[in-house]
N, C-alpha and C positions, 0 to 999 in steps of 0.2 A: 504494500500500500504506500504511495506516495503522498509527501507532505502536501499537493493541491489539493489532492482527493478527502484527506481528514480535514482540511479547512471548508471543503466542500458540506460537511457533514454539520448537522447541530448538534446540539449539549446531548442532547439527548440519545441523539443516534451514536457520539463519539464513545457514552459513555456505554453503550451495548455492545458495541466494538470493543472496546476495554475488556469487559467482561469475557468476551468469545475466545480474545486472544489468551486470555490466563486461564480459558477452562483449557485449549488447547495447547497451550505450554504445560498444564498441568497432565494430560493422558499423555507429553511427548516425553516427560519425566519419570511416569510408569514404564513406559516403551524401552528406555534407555534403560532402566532400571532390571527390565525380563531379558532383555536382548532382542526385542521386535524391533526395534528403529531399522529405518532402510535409509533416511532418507535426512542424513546429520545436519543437513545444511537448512531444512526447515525451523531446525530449535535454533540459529541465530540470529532466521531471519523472524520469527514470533518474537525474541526477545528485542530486536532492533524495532519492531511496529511495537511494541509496546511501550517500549523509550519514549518513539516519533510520537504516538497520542499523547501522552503523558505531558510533555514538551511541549505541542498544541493547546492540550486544555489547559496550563500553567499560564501560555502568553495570554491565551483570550481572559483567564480570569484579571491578569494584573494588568490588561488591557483597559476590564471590567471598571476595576476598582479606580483606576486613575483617571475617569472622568468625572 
């Protein structure tokens, strides 16, 4: 997910987005955990969209506030 795409997104949408990416960082944790992972390069790209929203919703709030 690119940073246009998440500024494309509201509070709300960003923040079920949020949510999606740490249910699925969290089954990619068990995965690495059994030895199922195929596919290693997805848990750094969950972890780097998780930063990128986080990051997002930080500016828009201190955006927020500063008016």
């Amino acid at each position: 997910m690119k940073a246009t795409d998440v500024r494309a997104l509201s509070a709300d949408q960003r923040q079920e987005e949020l949510l999606k990416l740490k249910k699925e960082q969290f089954n990619l944790r068990f995965q690495v955990a059994t030895g199922q992972l195929e596919n290693t390069a997805r848990f750094r790209a969950i972890r780097r969209d998780i930063a990128r929203l986080k990051t997002i919703m930080r500016e828009t709030r201190a955006a927020e506030a500063a008016k």
